[in-house]
C-alpha positions as CSV (number, residue, x, y, z in Angstrom):
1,X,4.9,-11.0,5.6
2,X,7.9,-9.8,4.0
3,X,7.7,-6.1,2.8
4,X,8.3,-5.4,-1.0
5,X,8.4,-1.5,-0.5
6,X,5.5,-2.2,-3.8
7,X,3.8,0.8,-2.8
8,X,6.3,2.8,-3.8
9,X,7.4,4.0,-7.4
10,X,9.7,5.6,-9.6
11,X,9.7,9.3,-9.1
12,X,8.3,9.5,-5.7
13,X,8.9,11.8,-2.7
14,X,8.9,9.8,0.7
15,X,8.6,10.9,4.0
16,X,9.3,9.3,6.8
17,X,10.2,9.3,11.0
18,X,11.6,5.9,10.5
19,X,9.3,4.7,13.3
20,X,9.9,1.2,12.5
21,X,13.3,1.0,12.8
22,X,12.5,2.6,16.6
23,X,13.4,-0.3,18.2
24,X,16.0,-1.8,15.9
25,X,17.9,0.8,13.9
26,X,19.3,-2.4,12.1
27,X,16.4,-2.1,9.9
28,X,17.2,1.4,8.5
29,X,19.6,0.3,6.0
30,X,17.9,-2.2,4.3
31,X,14.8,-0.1,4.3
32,X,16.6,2.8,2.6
33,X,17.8,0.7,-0.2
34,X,14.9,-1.0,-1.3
35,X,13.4,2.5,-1.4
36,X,16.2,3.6,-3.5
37,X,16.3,0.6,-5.6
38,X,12.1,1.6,-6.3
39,X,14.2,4.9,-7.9
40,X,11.9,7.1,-5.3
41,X,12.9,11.1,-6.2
42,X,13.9,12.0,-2.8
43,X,13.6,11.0,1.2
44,X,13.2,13.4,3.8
45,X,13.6,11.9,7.3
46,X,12.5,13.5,10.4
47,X,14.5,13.3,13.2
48,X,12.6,12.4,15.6
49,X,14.4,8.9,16.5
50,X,17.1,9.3,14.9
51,X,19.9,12.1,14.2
52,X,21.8,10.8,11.2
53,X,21.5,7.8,8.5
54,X,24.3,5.4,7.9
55,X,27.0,6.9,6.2
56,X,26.8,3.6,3.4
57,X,23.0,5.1,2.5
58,X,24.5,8.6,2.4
59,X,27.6,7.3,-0.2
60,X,24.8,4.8,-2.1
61,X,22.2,7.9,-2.5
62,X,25.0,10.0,-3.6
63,X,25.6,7.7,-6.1
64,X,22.3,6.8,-7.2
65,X,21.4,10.8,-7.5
66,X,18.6,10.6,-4.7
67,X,18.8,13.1,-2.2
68,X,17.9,12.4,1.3
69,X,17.1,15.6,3.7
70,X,16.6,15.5,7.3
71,X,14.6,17.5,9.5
72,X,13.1,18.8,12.7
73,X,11.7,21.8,13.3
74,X,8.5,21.2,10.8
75,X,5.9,19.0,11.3
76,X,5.0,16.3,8.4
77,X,1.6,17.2,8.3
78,X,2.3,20.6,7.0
79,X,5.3,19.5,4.4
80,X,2.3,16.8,3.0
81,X,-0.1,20.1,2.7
82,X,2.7,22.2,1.1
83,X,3.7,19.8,-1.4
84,X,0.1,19.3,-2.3
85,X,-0.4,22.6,-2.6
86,X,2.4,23.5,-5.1
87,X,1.2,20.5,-6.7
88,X,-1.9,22.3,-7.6
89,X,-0.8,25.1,-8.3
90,X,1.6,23.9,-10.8
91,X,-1.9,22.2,-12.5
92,X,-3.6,24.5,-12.3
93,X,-0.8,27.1,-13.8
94,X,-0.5,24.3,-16.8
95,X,-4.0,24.7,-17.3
96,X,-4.0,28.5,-17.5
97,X,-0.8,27.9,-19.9
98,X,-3.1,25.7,-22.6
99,X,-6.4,28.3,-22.4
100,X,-3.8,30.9,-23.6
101,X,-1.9,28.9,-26.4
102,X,-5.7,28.1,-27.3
103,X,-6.4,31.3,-27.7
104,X,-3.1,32.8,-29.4
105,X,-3.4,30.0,-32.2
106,X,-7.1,31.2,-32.4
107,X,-6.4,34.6,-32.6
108,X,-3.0,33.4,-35.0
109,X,-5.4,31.8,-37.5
110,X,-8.2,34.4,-37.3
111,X,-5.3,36.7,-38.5
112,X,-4.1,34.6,-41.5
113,X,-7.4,34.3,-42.6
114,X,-8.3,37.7,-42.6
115,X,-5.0,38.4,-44.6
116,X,-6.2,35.7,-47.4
117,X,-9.5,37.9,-47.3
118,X,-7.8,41.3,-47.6
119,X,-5.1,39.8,-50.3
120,X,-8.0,37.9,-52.3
């Protein structure tokens, strides 16, 4: 079964080891490119098999705006709970951000009214 890379969309973060291509570092390439062609945000490789990506994905992601990090000394695990993390943080911050624009245009309208009532 041939794989589509489907699972992944525009906007994306992946993270891989590139396990698969353990055995046959051939299949980095092409695996890199589909992902890029899916538009993904960014790839951050751990270099755990491999120390370097083909210089053709480095000039191609350059190109299509997509950075690709490598790393080591951090486990995926915790870079997966980080990431989650901010994410919720940055929800919960927009949620925060809307309580208090609810409550400045209350606290806007309770003041124009209150100026119809004085000028009236």
């Amino acid at each position: 079964m041939k794989n589509t890379y489907n699972v992944f969309s525009e906007g994306d973060f992946v993270l891989s080891s590139l396990f698969f291509a353990k055995d046959n570092p051939a299949l980095i390439e092409d695996a890199l490119i589909k992902l890029m062609k899916r538009k993904v945000a960014g790839i951050a490789i751990k270099t755990v098999f491999f120390n370097d990506i083909p210089k053709s994905i480095k000039s191609l992601a350059e190109t299509m705006h997509i950075p690709i990090f490598t790393f080591s000394n951090a486990y995926m695990e915790d870079l997966i709970i980080c990431a989650n993390e901010l994410l919720k943080s940055k929800l919960l911050f927009n949620v925060f951000e809307e309580q208090i624009e609810k409550l400045i245009n209350t606290m806007t309208i309770y003041r124009i009214r209150k100026k119809q009532y004085v000028y009236s």
